[in-house]
C-alpha positions as CSV (number, residue, x, y, z in Angstrom):
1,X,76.7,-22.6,113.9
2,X,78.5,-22.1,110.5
3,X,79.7,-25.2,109.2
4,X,79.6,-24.4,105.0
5,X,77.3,-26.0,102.6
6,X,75.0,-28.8,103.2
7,X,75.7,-29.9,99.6
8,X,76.7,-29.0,96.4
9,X,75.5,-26.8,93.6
10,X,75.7,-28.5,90.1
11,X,74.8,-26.5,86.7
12,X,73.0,-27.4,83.7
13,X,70.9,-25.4,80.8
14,X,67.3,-25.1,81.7
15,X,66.9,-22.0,78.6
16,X,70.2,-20.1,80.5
17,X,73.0,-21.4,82.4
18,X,71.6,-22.6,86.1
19,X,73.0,-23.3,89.7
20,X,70.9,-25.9,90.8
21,X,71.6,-27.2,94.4
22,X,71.4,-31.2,95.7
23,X,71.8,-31.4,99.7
24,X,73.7,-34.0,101.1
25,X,71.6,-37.0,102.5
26,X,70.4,-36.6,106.4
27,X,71.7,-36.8,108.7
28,X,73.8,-34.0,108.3
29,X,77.5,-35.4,108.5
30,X,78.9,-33.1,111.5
31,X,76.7,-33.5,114.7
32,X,74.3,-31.1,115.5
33,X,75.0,-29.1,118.9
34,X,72.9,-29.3,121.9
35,X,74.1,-26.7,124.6
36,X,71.6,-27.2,127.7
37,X,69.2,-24.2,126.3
38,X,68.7,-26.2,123.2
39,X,68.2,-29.5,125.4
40,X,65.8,-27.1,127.3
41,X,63.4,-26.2,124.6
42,X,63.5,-29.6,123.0
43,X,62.2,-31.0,126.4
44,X,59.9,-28.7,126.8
45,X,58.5,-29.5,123.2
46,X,57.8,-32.9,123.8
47,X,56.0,-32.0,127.4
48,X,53.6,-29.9,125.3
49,X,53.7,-32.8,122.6
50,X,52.4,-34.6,125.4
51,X,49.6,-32.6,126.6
52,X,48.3,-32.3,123.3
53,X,48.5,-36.0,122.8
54,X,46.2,-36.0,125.9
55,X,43.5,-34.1,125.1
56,X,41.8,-37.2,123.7
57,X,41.3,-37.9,127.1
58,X,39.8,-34.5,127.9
59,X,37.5,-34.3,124.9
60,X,34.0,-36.2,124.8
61,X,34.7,-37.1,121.4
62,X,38.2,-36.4,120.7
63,X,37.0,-36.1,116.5
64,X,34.7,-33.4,117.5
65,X,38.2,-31.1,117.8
66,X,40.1,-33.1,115.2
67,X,37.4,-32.5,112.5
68,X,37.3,-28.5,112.6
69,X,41.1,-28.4,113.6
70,X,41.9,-30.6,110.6
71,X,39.9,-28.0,108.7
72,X,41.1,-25.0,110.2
73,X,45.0,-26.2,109.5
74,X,43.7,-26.8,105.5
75,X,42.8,-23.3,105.6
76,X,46.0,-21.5,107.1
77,X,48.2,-23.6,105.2
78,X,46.4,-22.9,102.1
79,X,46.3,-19.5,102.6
80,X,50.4,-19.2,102.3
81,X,50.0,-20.3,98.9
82,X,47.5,-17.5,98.2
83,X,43.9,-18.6,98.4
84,X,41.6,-16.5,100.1
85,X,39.2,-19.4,101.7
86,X,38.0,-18.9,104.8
87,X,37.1,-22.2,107.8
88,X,33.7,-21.1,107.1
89,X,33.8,-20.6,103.3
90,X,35.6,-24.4,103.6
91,X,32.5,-26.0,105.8
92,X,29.6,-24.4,103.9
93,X,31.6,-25.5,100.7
94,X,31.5,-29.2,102.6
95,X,27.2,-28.7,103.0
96,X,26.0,-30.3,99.5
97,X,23.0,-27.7,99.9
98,X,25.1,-24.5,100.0
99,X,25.9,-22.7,96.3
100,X,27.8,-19.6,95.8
101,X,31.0,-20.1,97.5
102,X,34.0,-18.9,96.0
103,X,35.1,-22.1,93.9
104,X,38.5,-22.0,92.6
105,X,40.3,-20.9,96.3
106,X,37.9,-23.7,98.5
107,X,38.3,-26.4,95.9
108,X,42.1,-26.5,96.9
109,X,41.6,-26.3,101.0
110,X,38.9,-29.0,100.2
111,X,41.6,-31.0,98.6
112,X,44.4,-30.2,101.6
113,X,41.6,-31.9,104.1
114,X,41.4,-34.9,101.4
115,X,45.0,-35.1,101.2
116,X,45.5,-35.2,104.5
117,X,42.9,-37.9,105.3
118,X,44.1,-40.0,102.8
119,X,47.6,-40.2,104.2
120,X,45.7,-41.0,107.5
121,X,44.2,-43.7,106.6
122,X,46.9,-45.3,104.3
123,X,49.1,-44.9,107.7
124,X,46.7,-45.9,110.2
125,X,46.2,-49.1,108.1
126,X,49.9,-50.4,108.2
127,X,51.1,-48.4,105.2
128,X,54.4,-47.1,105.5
129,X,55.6,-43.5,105.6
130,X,57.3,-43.3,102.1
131,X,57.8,-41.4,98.7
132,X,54.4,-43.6,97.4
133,X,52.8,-42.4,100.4
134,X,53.9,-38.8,99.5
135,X,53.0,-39.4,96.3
136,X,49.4,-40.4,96.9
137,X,48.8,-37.4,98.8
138,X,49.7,-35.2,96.5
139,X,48.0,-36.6,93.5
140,X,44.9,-36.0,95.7
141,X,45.9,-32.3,96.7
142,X,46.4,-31.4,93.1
143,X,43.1,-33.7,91.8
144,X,41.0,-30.8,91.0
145,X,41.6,-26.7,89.8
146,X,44.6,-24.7,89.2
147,X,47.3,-27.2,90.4
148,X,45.4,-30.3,88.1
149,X,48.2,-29.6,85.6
150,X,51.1,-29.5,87.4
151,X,51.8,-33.6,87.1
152,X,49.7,-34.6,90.0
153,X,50.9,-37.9,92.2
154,X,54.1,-37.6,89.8
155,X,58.1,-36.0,90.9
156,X,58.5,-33.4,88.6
157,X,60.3,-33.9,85.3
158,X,61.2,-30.3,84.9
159,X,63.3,-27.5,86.8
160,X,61.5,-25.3,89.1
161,X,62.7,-22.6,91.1
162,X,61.8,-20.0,94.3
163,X,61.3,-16.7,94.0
164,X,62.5,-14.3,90.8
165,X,61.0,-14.9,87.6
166,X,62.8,-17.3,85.8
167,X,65.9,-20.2,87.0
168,X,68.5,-17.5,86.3
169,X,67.6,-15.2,88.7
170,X,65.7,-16.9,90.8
171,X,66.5,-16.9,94.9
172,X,67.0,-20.8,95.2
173,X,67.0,-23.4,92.4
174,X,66.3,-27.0,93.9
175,X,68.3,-30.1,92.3
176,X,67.3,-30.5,88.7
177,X,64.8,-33.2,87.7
178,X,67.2,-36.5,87.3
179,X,68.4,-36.0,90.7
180,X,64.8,-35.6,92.4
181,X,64.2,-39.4,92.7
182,X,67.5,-40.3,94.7
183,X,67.4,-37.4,97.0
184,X,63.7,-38.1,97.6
185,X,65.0,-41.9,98.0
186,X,67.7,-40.8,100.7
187,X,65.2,-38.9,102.9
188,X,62.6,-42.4,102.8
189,X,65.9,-44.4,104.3
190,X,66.6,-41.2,106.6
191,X,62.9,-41.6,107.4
192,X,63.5,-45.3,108.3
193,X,66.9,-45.8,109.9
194,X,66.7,-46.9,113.2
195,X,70.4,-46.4,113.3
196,X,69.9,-42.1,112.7
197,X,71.2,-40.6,116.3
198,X,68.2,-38.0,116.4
199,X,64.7,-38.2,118.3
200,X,61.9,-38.1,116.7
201,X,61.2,-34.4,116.8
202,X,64.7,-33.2,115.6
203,X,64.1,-36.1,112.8
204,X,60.9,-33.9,111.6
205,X,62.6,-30.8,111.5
206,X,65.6,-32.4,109.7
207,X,63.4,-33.9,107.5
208,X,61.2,-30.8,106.8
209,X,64.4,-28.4,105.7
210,X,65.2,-31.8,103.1
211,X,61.7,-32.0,101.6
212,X,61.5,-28.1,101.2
213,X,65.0,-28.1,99.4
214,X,64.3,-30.7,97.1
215,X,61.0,-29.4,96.2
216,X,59.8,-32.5,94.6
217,X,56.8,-31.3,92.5
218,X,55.9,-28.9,90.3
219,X,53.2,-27.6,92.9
220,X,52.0,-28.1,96.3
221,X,55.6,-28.9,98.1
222,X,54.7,-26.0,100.7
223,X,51.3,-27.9,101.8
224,X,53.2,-31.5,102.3
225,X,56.4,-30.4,103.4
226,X,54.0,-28.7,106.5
227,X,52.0,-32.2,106.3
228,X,55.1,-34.5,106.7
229,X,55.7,-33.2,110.0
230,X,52.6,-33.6,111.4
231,X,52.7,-37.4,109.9
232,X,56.3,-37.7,111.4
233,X,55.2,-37.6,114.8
234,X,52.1,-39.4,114.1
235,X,53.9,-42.3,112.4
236,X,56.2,-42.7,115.1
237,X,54.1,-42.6,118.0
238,X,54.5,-39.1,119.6
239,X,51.0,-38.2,118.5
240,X,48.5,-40.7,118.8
241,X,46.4,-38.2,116.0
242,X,47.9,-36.0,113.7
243,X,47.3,-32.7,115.7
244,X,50.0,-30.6,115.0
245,X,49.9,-28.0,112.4
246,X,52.7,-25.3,112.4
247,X,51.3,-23.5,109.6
248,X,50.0,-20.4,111.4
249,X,53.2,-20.2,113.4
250,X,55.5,-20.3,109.8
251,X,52.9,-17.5,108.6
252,X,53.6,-15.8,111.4
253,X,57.4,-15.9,111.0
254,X,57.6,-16.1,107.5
255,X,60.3,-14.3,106.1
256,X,62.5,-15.5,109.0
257,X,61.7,-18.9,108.2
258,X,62.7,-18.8,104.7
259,X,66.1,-17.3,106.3
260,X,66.1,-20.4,108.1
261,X,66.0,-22.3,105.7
262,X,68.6,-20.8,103.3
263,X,71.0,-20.4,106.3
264,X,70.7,-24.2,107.0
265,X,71.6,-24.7,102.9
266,X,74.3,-22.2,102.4
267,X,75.8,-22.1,106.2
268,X,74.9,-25.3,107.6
269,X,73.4,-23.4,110.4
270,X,71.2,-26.4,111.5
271,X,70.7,-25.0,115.1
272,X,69.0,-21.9,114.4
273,X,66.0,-23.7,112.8
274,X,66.2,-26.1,115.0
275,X,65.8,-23.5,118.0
276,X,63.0,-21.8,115.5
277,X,61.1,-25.4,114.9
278,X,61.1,-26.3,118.6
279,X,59.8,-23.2,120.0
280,X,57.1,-23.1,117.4
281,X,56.0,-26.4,117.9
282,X,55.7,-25.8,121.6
283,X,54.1,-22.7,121.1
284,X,51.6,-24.6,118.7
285,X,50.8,-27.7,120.9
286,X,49.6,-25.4,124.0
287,X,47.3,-23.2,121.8
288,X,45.9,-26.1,120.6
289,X,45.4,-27.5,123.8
290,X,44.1,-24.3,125.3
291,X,41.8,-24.1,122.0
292,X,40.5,-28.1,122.6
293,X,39.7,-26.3,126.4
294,X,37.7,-23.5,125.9
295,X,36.0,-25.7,122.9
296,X,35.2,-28.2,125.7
297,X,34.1,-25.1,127.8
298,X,31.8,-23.6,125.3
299,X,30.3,-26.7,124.7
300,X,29.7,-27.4,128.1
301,X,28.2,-24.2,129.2
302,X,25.9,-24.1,125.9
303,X,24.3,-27.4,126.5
304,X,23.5,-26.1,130.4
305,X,22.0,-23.0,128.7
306,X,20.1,-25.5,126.3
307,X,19.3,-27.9,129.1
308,X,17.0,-25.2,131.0
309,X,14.7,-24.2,127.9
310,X,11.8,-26.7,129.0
311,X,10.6,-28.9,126.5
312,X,12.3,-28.6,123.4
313,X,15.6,-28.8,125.6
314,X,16.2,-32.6,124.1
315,X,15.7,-31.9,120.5
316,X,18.0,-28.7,121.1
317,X,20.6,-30.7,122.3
318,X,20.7,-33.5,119.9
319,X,21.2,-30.8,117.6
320,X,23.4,-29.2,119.4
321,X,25.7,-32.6,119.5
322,X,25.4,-32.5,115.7
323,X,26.5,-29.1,115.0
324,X,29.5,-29.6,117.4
325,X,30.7,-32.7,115.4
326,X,30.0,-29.9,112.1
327,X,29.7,-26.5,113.1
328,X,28.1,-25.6,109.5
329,X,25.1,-27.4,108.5
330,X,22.0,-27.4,106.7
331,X,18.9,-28.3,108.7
332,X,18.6,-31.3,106.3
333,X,22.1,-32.4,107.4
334,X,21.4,-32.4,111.1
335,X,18.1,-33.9,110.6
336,X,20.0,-36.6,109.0
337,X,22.3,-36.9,111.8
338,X,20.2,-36.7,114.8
339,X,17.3,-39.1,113.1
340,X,15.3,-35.9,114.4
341,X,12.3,-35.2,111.6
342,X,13.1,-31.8,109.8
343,X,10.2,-30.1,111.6
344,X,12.1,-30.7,115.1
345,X,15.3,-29.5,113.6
346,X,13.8,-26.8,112.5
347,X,12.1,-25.6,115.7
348,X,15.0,-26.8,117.6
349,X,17.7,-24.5,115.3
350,X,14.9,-21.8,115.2
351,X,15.3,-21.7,119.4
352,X,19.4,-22.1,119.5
353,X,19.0,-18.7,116.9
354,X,17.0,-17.2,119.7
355,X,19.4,-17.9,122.5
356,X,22.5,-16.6,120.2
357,X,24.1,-20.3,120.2
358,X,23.9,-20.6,115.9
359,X,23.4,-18.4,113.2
360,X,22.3,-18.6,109.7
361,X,25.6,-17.5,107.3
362,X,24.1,-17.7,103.7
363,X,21.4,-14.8,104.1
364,X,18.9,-16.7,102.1
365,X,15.9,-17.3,102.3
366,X,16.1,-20.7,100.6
367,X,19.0,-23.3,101.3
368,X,19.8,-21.9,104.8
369,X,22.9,-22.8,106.2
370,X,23.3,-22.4,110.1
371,X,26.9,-22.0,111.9
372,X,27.9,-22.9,115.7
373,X,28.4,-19.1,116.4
374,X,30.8,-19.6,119.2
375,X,32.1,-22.7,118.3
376,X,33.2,-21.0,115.0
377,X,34.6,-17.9,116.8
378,X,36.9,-20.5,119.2
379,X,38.7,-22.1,116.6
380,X,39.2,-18.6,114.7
381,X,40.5,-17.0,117.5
């Protein structure tokens, strides 16, 4: 639905004359329409909200899926900003033993997954959801490599821009630097008012459009805009763990969601990503559920394949256990986490080689690293 502007352009001189544009605070002052297909899919969003809230109840160890997901999520939204990492370039990065893998790219996924359990701590110990949370996060995302200069834990102090090559010809210009810190202000109350007329769902993908329009920093406002949904539901109870990650689904869809979101700024055309967000998050709670499955699955039938070796069975499966909580490890890290004696480990891992269960990644001879080969292919498929 076309309703005009969700704000107002105002222009300064950033080098050249510039448009930059401020969006009116959320929620957006004419109401946002819900025919019965739009009532359809948001219903059907929360039911798969739902079951992938559940699946703490299907899993073992529900951190066993939470660990590699978490890490999996770091990678794909990391790779829309144009590093090259890989889940397993990000794990054997994460083994102290393993050198030679590619720094700069896996230094900033490593810093995503620090980012994000920060923020999950600061929340789960009675810490609000604010701009200083925000804040925090980002000062860890940027701590290290090439975004280390770009004013980390700070709002930015200068103009930035999307797309083109400069603020004058650039395809969007966000509000200039003294009007970050009360639009950023407006979207914490928007965050908090219990008064605001929208569930929790439509709230994140309100809030999500205001974040990526303001662009608060200088770098990294891609990575936390796609982290502050994920927290939205989390801090208000729709996700008892932070499990949803839309990143691959944006990918997927990218130029039509950066159509989205200009059509929402220059049309006020809030439906159409709202239709876009809800079908995505649907689409990404039930392939995460159907991943935390077949994990669950191959898991399962590993360990009866394990279970009928004869005696090393026990020492197989303790190590087994370990590499599912960290599907890349050295033997000297599952040694340490079984209390197995590196000897055993090293039998043990020399047998689940054997059987096709792990597999050494580095090639080395020295320092070997060994993966949970179907583990690893699960949560890359």
């Amino acid at each position: 639905m076309k309703r005009g502007l969700i704000g107002h352009y105002e222009e300064s001189i950033v080098g050249e004359k510039v448009r930059a544009f401020i969006p009116d605070p959320l929620p957006p002052k004419e109401e946002i329409l819900f025919d019965a297909k739009r009532q359809q899919l948001l219903e059907r969003a929360t039911m798969a909200l739902g079951r992938l809230d559940s699946i703490t109840l299907l899993l073992p160890d529900p951190d066993i899926f939470l660990y590699s997901y978490v890490r999996q999520e770091a990678v794909l939204s990391s790779q829309i900003e144009g590093t090259q990492s890989s889940l397993s370039d990000l794990l054997l990065y994460e083994v102290d033993e393993a050198p030679g893998v590619p720094f700069d790219d896996v230094v900033e996924v490593s810093q995503y997954v620090g980012a994000l359990d920060h923020g999950l701590k600061r929340l789960n110990g009675g810490f609000p959801l604010c701009n200083r949370l925000l804040r925090e996060m980002h000062e860890v995302l940027l701590s290290h490599g090439r975004g280390s200069s770009k004013q980390p834990g700070e709002f930015r102090r200068s103009q930035n821009w999307i797309g083109g090559t400069r603020p004058g010809n650039a395809q969007f210009v966000p509000p200039p630097p003294h009007r970050v810190e009360e639009c950023m202000r407006a979207l914490e109350q928007f965050l908090h008012d219990e008064e605001q007329p929208y569930p929790t769902l439509i709230k994140a993908a309100l809030a999500h459009v205001q974040f990526e329009t303001i662009h608060p920093f200088l770098d990294g406002n891609g990575r936390l805009g796609r982290l502050l949904i994920s927290f939205i539901l989390h801090h208000d109870g729709l996700l008892s763990k932070p499990l949803l990650y839309l990143s691959l689904y944006f990918k997927e869809h990218r130029a039509y969601y950066y159509e989205l979101l200009n059509r929402v700024r220059e049309e006020g055309d809030w439906e159409a990503w709202i239709d876009f967000f809800l079908e995505g998050v649907e689409k990404t709670a039930l392939d995460a559920v159907t991943k935390a499955q077949l994990l669950v699955q191959t898991m399962r039938e590993d360990e009866l394949t394990v279970s009928q070796t004869g005696r090393q069975a026990n020492s197989m499966l303790r190590c087994l256990q370990s590499l599912s909580h960290r599907p890349v490890n050295s033997i000297k890290g599952i040694a340490e986490s079984t209390n197995l004696s590196y000897p055993s480990v090293s039998k043990a891992i020399e047998k689940l080689e054997e059987l096709g269960i792990v597999r050494e990644i580095t090639g080395k001879e020295r320092n070997r690293v060994y993966g949970y080969e179907r583990f690893l292919r699960v949560l890359n498929g």
